[in-house]
N, C-alpha and C positions, 0 to 999 in steps of 0.2 A: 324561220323556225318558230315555231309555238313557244310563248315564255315559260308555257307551262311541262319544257320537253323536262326528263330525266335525264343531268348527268351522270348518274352512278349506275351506268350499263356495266353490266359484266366482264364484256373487256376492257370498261375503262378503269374498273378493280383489279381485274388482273395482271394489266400493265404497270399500275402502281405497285405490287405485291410484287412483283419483277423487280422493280426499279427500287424498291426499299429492300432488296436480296442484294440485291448489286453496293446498295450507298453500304450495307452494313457490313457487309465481305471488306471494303474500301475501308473500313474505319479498325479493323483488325490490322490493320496496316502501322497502326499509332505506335505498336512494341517494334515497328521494322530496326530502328535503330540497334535496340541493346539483340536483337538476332545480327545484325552486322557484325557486331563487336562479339557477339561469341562465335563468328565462323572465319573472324582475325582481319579480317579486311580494314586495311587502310583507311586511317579516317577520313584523310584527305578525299576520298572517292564517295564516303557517304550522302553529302549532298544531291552529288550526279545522282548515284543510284536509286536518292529516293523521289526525284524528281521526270526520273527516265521513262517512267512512264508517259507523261506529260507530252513529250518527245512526240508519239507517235500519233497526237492528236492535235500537233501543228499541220502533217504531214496527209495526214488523213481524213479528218472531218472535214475540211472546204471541197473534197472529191463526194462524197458520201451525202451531203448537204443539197449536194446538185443530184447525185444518183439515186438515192432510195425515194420511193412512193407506195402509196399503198396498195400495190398492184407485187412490189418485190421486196417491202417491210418484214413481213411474216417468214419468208426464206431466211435471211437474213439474221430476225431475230432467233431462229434457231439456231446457224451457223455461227454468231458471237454467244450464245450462252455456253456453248458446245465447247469453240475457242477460252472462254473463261474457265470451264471445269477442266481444262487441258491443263492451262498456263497453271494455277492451283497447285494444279499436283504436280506438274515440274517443278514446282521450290525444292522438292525433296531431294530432287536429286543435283539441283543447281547451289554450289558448294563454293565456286570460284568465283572468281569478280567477273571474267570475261561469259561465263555461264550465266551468272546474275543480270550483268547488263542485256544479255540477249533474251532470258526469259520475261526483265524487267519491262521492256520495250514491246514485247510480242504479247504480253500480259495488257498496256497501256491499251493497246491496239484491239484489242478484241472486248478490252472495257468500252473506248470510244465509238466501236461500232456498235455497241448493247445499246450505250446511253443515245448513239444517232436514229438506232431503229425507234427506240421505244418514242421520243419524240417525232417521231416519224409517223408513226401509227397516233400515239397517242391525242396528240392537234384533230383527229377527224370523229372523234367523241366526246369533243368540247364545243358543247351550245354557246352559240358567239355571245349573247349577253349574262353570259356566267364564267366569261374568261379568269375576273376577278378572283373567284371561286375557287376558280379551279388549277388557277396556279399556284394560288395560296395552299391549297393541301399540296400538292406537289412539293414545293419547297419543303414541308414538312414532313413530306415522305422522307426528302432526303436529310432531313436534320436530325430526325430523331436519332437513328443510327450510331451518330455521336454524342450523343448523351448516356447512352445505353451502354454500350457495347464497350468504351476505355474500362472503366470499373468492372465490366464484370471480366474481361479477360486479366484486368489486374490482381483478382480475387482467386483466378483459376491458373491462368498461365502463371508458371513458374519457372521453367526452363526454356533451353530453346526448341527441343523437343515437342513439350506443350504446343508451340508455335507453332510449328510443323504441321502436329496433330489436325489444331484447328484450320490451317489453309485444305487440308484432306479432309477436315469436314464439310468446311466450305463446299470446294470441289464436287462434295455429294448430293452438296443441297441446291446446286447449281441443276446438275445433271435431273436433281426431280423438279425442276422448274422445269424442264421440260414438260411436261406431262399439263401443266396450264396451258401454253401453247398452242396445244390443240386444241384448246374451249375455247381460243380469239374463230372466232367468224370469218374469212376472208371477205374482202370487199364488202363490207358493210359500215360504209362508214356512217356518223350519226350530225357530224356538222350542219350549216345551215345549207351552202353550197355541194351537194350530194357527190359532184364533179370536180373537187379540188381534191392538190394531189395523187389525181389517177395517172399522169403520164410525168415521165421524167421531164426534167428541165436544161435545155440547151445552155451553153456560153452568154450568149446572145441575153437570153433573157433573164439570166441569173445579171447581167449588169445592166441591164436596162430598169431589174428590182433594186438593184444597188444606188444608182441616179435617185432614186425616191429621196427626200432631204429630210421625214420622217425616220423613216428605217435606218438613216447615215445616223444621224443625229440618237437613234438608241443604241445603234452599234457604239458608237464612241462615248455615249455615257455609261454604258456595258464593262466599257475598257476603264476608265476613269473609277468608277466605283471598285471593281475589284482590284485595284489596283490600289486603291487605298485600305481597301480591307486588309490585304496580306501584307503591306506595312506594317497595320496593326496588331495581323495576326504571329508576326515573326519575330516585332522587336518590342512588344509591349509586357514581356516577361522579363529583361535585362534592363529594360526600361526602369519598371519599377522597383526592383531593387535597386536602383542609385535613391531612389524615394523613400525607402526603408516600408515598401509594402509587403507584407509577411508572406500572404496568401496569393499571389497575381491570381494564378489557376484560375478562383472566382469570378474573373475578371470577366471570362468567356463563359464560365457556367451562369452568371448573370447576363447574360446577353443572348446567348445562347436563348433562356430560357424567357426571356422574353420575346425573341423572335418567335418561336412557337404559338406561343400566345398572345402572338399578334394575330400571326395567322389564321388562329384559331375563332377566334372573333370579331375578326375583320374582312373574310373574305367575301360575303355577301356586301357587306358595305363596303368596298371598295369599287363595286361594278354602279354605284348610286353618284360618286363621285367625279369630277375631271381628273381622272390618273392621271394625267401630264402635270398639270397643274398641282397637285399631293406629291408626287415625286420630287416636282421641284424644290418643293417648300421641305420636304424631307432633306434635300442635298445640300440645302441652307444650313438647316439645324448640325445634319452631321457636321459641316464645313466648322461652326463653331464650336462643336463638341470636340472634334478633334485637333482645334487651337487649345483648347481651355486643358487637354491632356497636356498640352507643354505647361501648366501650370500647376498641375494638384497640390495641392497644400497636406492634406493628409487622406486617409484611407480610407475615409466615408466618401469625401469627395470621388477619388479612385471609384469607387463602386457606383456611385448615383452615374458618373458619364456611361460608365460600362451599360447601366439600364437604360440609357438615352440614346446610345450608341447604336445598341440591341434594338431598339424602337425603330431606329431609323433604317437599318439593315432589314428590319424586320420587316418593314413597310415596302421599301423601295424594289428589295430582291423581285418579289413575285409582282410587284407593280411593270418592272421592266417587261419581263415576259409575257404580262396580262396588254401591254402595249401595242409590244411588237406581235402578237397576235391579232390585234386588234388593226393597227394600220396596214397587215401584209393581206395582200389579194390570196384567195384563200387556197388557190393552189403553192404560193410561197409560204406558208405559215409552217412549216414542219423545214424546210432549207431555212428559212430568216432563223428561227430557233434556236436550229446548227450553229446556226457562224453567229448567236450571241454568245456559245458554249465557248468557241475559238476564241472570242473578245477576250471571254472569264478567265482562258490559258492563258491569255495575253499576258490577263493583268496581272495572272501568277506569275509571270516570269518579270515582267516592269515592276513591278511594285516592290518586291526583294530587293531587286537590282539595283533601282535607286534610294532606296535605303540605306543599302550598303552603302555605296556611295556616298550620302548626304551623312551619315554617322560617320564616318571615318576623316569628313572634311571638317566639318561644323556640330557635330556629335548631336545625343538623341531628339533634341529640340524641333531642327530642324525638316524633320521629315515628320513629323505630327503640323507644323506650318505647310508644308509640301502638300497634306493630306486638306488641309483646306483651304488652300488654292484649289485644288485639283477637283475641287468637289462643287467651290463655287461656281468654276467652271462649266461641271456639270448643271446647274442649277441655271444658268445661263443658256447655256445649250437648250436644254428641258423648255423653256420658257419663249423659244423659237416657234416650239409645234402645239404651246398649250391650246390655241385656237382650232387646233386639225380635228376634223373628225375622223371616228374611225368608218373603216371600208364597210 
C-alpha cells in the first residue's frame, strides 16, 4: 500500500459514526440502576441484570469471530442495528425481572454482533502502516460517549419515564443509522492485502492462528489489563473514601480525559515506535501506579496516579489493537480483534471477581498489589515478542 494512501474513506467515517451511536446508547445505560429500583426489583438481582448483557458475548462472539467476513459483514451489520432498535424499545414494555433478564440478554446479543461486524468491515480500511492511527481514534470514538452523555442525561433525565423516553429515542436514532449503510460500498475493501477476509474461516485455521505465540501472548495481555482496569474501575470509589477523598468521581474524569488526549496526539506517533516495546514499558508504569494506590497519602496524590493511570490506559488500549493487527495475517485481523473483545469480557468478569474476593479476605490493599503483579506480568509477557515484526 502506498504510505501516502487515505484513511479516512467514507466508510471508514461511517463505521465509526455507527460505532460512536452504539458506545453512546451504552453509556445511557449509567441511570440503569436507580430505573431498577424504581420498577422494585430486588436488589440482590441488580448486579445480574446489569451485567447480562455481557452474558451473550461469551456465547457469541467466538462463533461470529470465525463467521463474519466482508463478503457477509454489511448483511449483518444491518440485521444487529435493526436487532438494537428492537431491543430499545422493548424496555418499555419489559417491566419484570424475568422480562428484563430476557430483553437484557437479547439486547447484549445484538450489541455484540454490531460491535463484531463493524470490526469486521472496519480492519479492511485501515492502511497497515497507520494501524497506530487508527485505533487511536477508534478508542476515542468509543470513549467519548462517556464523558458526554452521564451529565447531560443527569441534567435532563429526571424520572424513570425520562428513561424510557430516551431508550425510544435511542431506538429512533438506531433505525436512521440505517440509512448510512447503504453508502458503505460492498466489497471494496482499502487494506494493503485486497484479498483478506473475503472468505470465512474454518476450525482448523482459526487454531492454527491461535498456535501464533504473538497473537497468544496479546490475547492474554488483553485479559490481564482489563482485568485490572475494572478492579479499578469498581472498587476505587469505596476505596477512597476510607482515604477521606471528597470527590473520587474525578478520579475517572481525570483519566478518562487524558486517555483521550493521548490519543489524540499520539496516534501518528505510535506507528514511529516498537509498540511491543512502549506497551510494555506502559504495563511497568501502570504496575507501579497501581502499588503506589495502596499508598496515597492525600488527594493531590489520588489525582496525579489517576493522570498517570489515564496515560498508561491511554497508551496501551489502542497499542493492543494496533498490535494484534499488526501481527495477524490479514485475513485473521477482523476474527483476532473479535476474540481481543471476548478477552476484555473476560477481564470484566475476572477482575470484579477477584476483587471481591481479595477485599473480603485481606481488604482494599490487596487487590491494587493484585493489579500490579498482574500487569508486571503483562509487561513480561509484552517483552517475549518485542523483537517480532509485524506481518
Amino acid at each position: 500500500m502506498a504510505q501516502s494512501e487515505n484513511m479516512f474513506k467514507k466508510e471508514f467515517l461511517i463505521l465509526n459514526s455507527i460505532f460512536f451511536l452504539a458506545a453512546a446508547i451504552m453509556a445511557v445505560f449509567f441511570q440503569f440502576q436507580h430505573y431498577l429500583q424504581s420498577l422494585g426489583i430486588a436488589f440482590a438481582w441488580f448486579g445480574f441484570l446489569m451485567g447480562a448483557d455481557s452474558l451473550a458475548s461469551f456465547v457469541l462472539q467466538p462463533f461470529l469471530s470465525v463467521y463474519l467476513n466482508i463478503n457477509n459483514a454489511r448483511k449483518w451489520l444491518l440485521i444487529s442495528i435493526s436487532g438494537m432498535a428492537v431491543m430499545l424499545f422493548s424496555y418499555k414494555f419489559a417491566l419484570s425481572l424475568p422480562s428484563l433478564i430476557v430483553v437484557r440478554i437479547l439486547h447484549g446479543a445484538a450489541f455484540v454482533c454490531l460491535m463484531s461486524t463493524i470490526m469486521a468491515m472496519l480492519v479492511n480500511y485501515i492502511p497497515s502502516e497507520k494501524s497506530g492511527q487508527a485505533f487511536g481514534l477508534v478508542s476515542i470514538v468509543r470513549l467519548v460517549p462517556y464523558s458526554i452523555v452521564p451529565p447531560i442525561l443527569t441534567a435532563t433525565n429526571k424520572t424513570p419515564a425520562d428513561f424510557q423516553a430516551t431508550l425510544m429515542y435511542s431506538a429512533l436514532l438506531m433505525v436512521l443509522s440505517l440509512s448510512l449503510v447503504s453508502q458503505i460500498k460492498p466489497s471494496q475493501p482499502v487494506g494493503q492485502d485486497r484479498s483478506c477476509n473475503q472468505q470465512g474461516i474454518n476450525i482448523q485455521g482459526l487454531f492454527d492462528n491461535l498456535k501464533d505465540k504473538g497473537i497468544a501472548v496479546l490475547f492474554a495481555v488483553n485479559l490481564l489489563l482489563y482485568s485490572t482496569y475494572t478492579i479499578i474501575f469498581f472498587f476505587i470509589k469505596e476505596y477512597s473514601h476510607t482515604k477521606g477523598i471528597e470527590n473520587p468521581g474525578y478520579f475517572f474524569t481525570i483519566a478518562t480525559a487524558v486517555m483521550i488526549g493521548i490519543r489524540l496526539i499520539g496516534g501518528t506517533f505510535f506507528d514511529r515506535l516498537n509498540k511491543a516495546t512502549l506497551t510494555a514499558l506502559c504495563m511497568a508504569g501502570l504496575a507501579l501506579c497501581y502499588t503506589l494506590v495502596a499508598h496515597i497519602l492525600n488527594t493531590g496524590m489520588f489525582y496525579i496516579l489517576a493522570f498517570f493511570i489515564g496515560l498508561g490506559w491511554g497508551i496501551v488500549m489502542p497499542l493492543l489493537n494496533a498490535l494484534m493487527f499488526d501481527f495477524s495475517p490479514p485475513r485473521f485481523r477482523g476474527t483476532n480483534l473479535n476474540l481481543s473483545l471476548v478477552m476484555m469480557q473476560g477481564g470484566f468478569f475476572i477482575g470484579p471477581f477477584l476483587g471481591g474476593v481479595l477485599i473480603g479476605r485481606w481488604g482494599y490493599n490487596s487487590i491494587f498489589y493484585l493489579c500490579g503483579i498482574l500487569s508486571i506480568f503483562a509487561a513480561v509477557l509484552m517483552h517475549t515478542i518485542i523483537k517480532r515484526r509485524p506481518l
